[in-house]
C-alpha positions as CSV (number, residue, x, y, z in Angstrom):
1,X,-3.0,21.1,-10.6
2,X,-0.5,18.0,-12.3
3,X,-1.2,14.7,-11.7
4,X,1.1,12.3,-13.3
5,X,1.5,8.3,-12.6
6,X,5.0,7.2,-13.5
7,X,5.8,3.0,-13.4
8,X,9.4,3.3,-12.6
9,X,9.4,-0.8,-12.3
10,X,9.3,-0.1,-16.3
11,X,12.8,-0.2,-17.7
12,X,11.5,2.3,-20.0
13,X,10.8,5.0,-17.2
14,X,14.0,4.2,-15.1
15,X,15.5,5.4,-18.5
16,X,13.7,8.0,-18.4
17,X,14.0,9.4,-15.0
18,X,17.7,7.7,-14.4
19,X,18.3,10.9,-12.1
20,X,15.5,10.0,-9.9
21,X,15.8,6.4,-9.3
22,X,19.6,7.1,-8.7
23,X,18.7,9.2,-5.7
24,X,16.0,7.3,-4.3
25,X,18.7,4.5,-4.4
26,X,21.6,6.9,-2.8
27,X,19.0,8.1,-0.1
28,X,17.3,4.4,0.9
29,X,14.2,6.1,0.1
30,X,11.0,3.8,-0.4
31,X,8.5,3.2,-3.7
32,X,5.9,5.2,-4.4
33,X,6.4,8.8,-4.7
34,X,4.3,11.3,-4.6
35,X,5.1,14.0,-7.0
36,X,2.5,17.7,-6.8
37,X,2.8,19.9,-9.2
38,X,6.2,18.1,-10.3
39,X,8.0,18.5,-6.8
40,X,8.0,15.2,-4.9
41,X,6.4,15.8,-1.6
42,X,6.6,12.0,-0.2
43,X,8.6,8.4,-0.7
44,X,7.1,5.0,0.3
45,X,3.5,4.3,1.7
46,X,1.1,7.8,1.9
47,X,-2.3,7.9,3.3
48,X,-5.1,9.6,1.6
49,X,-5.5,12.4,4.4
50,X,-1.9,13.1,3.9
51,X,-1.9,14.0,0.0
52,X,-5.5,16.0,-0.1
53,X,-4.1,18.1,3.1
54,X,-0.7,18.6,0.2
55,X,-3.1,19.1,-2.7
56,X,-4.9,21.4,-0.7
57,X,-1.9,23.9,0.3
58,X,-0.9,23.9,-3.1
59,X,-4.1,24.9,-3.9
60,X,-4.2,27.7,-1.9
61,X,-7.5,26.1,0.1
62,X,-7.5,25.6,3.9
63,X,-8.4,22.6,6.0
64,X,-12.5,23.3,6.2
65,X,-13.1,24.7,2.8
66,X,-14.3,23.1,-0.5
């Protein structure tokens, strides 16, 4: 499992990943997103219960186990 924070309010990082703030601009989609395992899985406000549920598929783990 990847977990990566990005600041793309840094000029630095909009550099850097110019492809993705150009289609989160094209598409009107909303700050943050939420990248697993480098694939972006949500835009704009997430809850907590959302993301484990996404870590967990990618994980291989159903809702229950630890």
């Amino acid at each position: 499992m990847k977990v990566e924070y990005y600041e793309l309010s840094d000029p630095e990082m909009q550099a850097k990943f110019a492809d993705v703030v150009k289609a989160v601009d094209e598409h009107g989609l909303a700050y943050p997103l939420t990248a697993i395992n480098g694939v972006f899985r949500f835009a704009g406000g997430v809850s907590y219960y959302a993301i484990l549920r996404a870590v967990q598929e990618a994980l291989g783990i159903s809702e229950g186990e630890s």
